[in-house]
N, C-alpha and C positions, 0 to 999 in steps of 0.2 A: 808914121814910124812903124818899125816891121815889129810886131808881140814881143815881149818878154819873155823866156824859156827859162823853167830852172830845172838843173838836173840835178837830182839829190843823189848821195853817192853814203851809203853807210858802211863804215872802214872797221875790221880788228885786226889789227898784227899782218898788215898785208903790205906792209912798205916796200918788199922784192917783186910787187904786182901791181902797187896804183899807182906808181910813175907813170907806167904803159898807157892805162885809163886813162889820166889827167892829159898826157899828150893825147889820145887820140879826142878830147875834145876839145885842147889848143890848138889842131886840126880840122875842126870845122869850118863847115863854107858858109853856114850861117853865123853871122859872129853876133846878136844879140841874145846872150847867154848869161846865167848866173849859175857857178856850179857851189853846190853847197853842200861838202864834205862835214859825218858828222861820224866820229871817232864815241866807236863804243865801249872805251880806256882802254884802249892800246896800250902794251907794255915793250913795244923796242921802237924804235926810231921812226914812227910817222911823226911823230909832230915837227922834226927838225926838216924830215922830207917836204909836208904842205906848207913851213916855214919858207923856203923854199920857195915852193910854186905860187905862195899868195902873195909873193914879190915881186913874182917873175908876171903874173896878172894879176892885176886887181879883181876880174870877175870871179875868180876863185874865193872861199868863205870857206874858213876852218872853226868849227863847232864844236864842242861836245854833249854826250847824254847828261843829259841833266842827272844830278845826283839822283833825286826823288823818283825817277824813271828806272823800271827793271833794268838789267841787261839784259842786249838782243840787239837784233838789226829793227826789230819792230818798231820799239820806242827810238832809236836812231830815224828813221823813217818818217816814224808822224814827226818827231820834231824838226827834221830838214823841212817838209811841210807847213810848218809854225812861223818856222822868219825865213820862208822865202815871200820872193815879190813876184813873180812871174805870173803870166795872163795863162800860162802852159804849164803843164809840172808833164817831167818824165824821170822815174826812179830809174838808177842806173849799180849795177856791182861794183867792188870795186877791184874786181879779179875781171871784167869785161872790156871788150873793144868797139867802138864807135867806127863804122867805117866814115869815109871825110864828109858825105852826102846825111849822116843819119836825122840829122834836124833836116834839114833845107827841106828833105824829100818829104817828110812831113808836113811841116807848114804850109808848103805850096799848094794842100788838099783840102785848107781852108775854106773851104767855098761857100759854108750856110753857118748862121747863128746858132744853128741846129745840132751841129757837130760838136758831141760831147767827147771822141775819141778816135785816135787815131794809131792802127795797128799795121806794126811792120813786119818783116821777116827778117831770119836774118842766117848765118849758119854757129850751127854745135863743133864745137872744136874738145880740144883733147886740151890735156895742161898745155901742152908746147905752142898753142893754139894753131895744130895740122886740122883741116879742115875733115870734119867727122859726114856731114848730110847737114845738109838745107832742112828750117824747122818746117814743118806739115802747114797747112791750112784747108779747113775744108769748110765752110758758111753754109750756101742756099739759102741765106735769109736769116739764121736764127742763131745767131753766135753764142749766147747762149746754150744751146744742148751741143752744138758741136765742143763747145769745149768739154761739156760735163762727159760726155762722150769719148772724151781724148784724141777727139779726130783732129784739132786741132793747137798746136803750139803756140801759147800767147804765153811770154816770159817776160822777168823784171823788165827788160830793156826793150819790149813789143811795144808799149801802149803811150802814147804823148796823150795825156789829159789835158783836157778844158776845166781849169781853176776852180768855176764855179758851180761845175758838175760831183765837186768835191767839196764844196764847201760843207756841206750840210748831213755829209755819210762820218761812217766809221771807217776810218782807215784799217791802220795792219792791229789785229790784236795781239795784243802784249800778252796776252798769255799761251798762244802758241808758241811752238815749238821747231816745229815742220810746218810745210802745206800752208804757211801764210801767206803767200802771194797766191797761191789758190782758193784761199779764203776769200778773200778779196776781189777777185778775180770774180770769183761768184755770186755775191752780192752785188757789182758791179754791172755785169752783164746782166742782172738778173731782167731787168724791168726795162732793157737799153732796145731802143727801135730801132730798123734795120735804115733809118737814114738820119740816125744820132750817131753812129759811128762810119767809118772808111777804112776801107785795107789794100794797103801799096805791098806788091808782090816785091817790092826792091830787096834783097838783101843789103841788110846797112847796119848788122853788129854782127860781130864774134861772141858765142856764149860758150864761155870754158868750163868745161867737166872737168872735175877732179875726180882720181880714185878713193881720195878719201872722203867723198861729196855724201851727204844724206840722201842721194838720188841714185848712186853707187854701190851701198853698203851691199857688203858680198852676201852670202846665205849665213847664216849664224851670229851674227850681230845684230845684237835686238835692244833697240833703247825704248825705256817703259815710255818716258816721258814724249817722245817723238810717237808713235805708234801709238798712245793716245790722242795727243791730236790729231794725228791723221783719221781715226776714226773719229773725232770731232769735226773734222771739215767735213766729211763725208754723210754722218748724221743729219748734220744742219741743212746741206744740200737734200738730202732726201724729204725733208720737212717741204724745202720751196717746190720740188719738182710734183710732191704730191696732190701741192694746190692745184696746179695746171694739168695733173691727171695722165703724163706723160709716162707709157708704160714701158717704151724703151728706157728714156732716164731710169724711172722706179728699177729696172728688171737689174741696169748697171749698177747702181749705186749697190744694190741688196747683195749681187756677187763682190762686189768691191768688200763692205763690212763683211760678208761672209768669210773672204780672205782676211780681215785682220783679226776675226775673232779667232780663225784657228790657227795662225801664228800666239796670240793672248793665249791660246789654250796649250798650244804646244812651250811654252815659255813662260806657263803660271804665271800670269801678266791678270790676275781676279778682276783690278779695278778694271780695265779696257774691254777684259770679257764679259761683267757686268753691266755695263755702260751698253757694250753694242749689243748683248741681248734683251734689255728690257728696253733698248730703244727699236728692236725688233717687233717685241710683244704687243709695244704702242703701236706699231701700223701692219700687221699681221693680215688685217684683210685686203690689203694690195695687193699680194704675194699670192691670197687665195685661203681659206681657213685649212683644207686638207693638205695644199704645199705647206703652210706651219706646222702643223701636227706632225708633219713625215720631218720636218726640219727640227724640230725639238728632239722630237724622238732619237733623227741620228745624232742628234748632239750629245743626248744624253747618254749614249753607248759609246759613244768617242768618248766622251769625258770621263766616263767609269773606266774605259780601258785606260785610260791617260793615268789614273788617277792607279789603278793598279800596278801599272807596271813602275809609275813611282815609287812604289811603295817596296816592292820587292828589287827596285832600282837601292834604297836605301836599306836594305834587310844586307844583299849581298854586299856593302859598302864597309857595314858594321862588323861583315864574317871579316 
């Protein structure tokens, strides 16, 4: 018998969107499947919708976040993980499209006990889901730095895991924000050999951009709480790439923090600009002891201008 697939699908308030989803995996060519929708207390009409659909299939599973679990799509996530049964797991949105081949094309590249994953492509759309560009991929061998790199696009609905590749990690952390699935992502690939995974050039999802997407957010909107963890994900990745000594990594990551500490600085954001500078201070000699000195230094003249023209920002406030 052909594996068990579960596709975990975590829902809020998207009932004008995951009818589309749920059809387009009552469209698949592979039909041994378990989709297991876990609703992060929805407040308008999903549950009357999977009401619905878990009639119309049986393989459909309507869940919810456990009380004791934060909200978030996080803990939605691991728990669709918790009671599913599948030999496979693939997390899926529930604002995304399954083109009809997205399993089959997968599964069919089963070929070793060895294959912990298996990564597709697929295209970026717009809300109305108009076709925006096909996602990137670029490997040589080390999927690992290419992602860290941004050369390559691996998204919620890229990766069909091997069950037991999962068993024994940490899934999405509940205490992000943002940049969970790149958290994940990273830890993931981190230790992964280049014939523990496989990648099918196929396009076989739609990934819809919203304007009001955390991937979106125009220039002046600035959420503390996202924008810390993003420099959380980014910290932690610099910690693993330091082991292996990678100076391209190292050199990205450091501009990457470099940009969220002067957004923190320009947005009096203390905690995140605390955080990425002493997490700076700790690896300092990567970067080089005189590139930190010159980097302190203009920090410290940004921030006193910053900090002055605050001040007379609020002098003339008061006239």
């Amino acid at each position: 018998m052909r594996p068990l697939v579960s596709i975990i699908i975590p829902t809020y308030n998207r009932v004008q969107l995951i009818g589309e989803t749920l059809d387009s995996v009552l469209a698949q060519t592979y039909s041994n499947w378990e989709c297991i929708i876990v609703d992060d207390g929805s407040t308008d009409n999903t549950s009357a919708l999977l009401e619905f659909y878990c009639k119309k299939d049986s393989r459909f599973q309507y869940h919810h976040r456990p009380k004791n679990q934060p909200k978030g799509g996080n803990a939605a996530r691991n728990y669709g993980f918790k009671v599913s049964k599948g030999d496979y797991i693939n997390w899926f949105d529930s604002d995304d499209i399954m083109l009809n081949e997205f399993i089959e094309n997968k599964i069919q590249l089963l070929t070793s006990e060895r294959i912990k994953a298996i990564i597709c492509s697929g295209f970026l759309t717009d809300s109305k889901l108009n076709i925006l560009r096909p996602t990137a991929y670029f490997n040589e061998g080390n999927l690992f730095k290419a992602f860290t790199l941004r050369k390559s696009d691996v998204l919620t609905p890229s990766v069909l895991f091997k069950r037991t590749a999962l068993n024994s990690r940490e899934l999405f952390n509940i205490n992000l924000t943002d940049g969970q699935e790149t958290d994940f992502f990273h830890r993931f690939f981190f230790n992964l050999k280049a014939d523990e995974y496989v990648y099918v050039d196929d396009k076989l999802f739609l990934y819809r951009k919203h304007n009001n997407s955390i991937g979106s957010d125009k220039i002046g909107n600035y959420n503390f709480k996202n924008r810390f963890s993003q420099s959380y994900v980014e910290y932690e990745n610099l910690k693993r790439v330091i082991t292996i000594g990678d100076r391209d990594m190292i050199h990205f990551i450091y501009k990457a923090l470099l940009n969220l500490l002067f957004l923190a600085m320009d947005n009096e954001d203390k905690n995140t600009y605390d955080y990425i500078l002493n997490g700076i201070r700790r690896y300092y000699k990567d970067i080089g002891v005189f590139k930190y000195v010159l980097l302190i230094s203009y920090l410290k003249v940004v921030l006193s201008i910053h900090i002055r023209s605050y001040r007379i920002e609020k002098l003339i406030r008061k006239r």
